[in-house]
C-alpha positions as CSV (number, residue, x, y, z in Angstrom):
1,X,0.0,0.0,0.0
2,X,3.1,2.4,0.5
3,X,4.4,1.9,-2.6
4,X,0.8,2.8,-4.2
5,X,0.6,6.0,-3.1
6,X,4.5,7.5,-4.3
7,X,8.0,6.5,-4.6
8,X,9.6,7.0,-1.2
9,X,7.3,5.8,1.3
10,X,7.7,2.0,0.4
11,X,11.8,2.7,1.8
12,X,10.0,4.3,5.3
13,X,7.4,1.6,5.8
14,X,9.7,-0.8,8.2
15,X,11.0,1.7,10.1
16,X,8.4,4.3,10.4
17,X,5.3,1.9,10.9
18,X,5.9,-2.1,11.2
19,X,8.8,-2.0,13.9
20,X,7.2,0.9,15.7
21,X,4.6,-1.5,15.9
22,X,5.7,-4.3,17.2
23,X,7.5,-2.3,19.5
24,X,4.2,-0.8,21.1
25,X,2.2,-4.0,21.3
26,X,3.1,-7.1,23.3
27,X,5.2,-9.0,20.8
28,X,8.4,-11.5,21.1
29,X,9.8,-8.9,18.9
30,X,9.0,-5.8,22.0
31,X,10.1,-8.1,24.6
32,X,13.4,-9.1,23.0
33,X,14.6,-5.9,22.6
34,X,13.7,-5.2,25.4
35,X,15.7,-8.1,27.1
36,X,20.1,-8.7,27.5
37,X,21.8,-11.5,28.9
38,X,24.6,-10.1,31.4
39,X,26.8,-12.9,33.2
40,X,24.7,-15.5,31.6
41,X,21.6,-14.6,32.9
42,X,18.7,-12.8,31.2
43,X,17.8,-9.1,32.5
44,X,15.8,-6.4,31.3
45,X,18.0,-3.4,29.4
46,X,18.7,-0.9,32.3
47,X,18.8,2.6,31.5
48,X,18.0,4.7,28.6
49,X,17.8,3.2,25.2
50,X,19.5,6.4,23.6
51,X,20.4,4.3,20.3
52,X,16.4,3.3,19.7
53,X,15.4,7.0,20.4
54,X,18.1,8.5,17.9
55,X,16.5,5.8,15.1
56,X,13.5,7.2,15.9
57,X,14.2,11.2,15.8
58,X,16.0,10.4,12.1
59,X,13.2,8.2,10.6
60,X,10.6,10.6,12.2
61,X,12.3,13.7,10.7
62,X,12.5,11.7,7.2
63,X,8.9,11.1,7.3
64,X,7.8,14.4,8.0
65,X,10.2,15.7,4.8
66,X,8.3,13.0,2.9
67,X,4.8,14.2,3.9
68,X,5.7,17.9,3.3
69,X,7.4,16.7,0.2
70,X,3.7,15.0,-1.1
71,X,1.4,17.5,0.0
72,X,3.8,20.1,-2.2
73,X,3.5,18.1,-4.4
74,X,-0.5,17.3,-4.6
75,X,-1.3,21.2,-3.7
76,X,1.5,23.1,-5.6
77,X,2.7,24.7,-2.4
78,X,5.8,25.7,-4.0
79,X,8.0,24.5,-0.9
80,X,11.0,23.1,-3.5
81,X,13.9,25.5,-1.7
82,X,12.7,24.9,2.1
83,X,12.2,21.1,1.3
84,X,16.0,21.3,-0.4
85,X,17.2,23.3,3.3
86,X,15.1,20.5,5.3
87,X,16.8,17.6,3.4
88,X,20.2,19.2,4.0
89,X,19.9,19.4,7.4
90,X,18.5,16.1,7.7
91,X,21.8,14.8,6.2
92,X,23.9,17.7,8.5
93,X,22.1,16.5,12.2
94,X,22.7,12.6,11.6
């Protein structure tokens, strides 16, 4: 269904929506990553998960450029230069 709508989203769809997903519902998937085996016993991750929430603030910011990108697009915002600015500093920040 990604792919339908335009070229981009299809590349999002795993990050931004399924493992989001499974992360917020009670799944192996949640409560393995969730999980760490320290001197060969299983324990819950301690502390924050600082790599996860950096994932999430890049593929978060991608989306929104893709959103902005398709409503330009579908209502002839003209937004070509800030989108250009928004990409860059996508690529600068991460």
């Amino acid at each position: 269904m990604a792919n339908d709508i335009e070229d981009g989203y299809g590349e999002l769809y795993y990050d931004c929506y399924y493992k989001p997903t499974l992360q917020t519902h009670a799944t192996v998937a949640s409560l393995a990553a969730r999980m760490a085996v320290v001197d060969e016993v299983l324990t819950s991750k301690d502390g924050a998960q600082r790599n996860e929430a950096r994932k999430a603030i890049i593929h978060g910011h991608n989306l929104l450029l893709k959103v902005l990108e398709t409503q330009d697009s579908y209502f002839r915002l003209n937004l070509e230069g800030e989108l250009m600015e928004g990409k860059k500093d996508l690529k600068q920040a991460y």
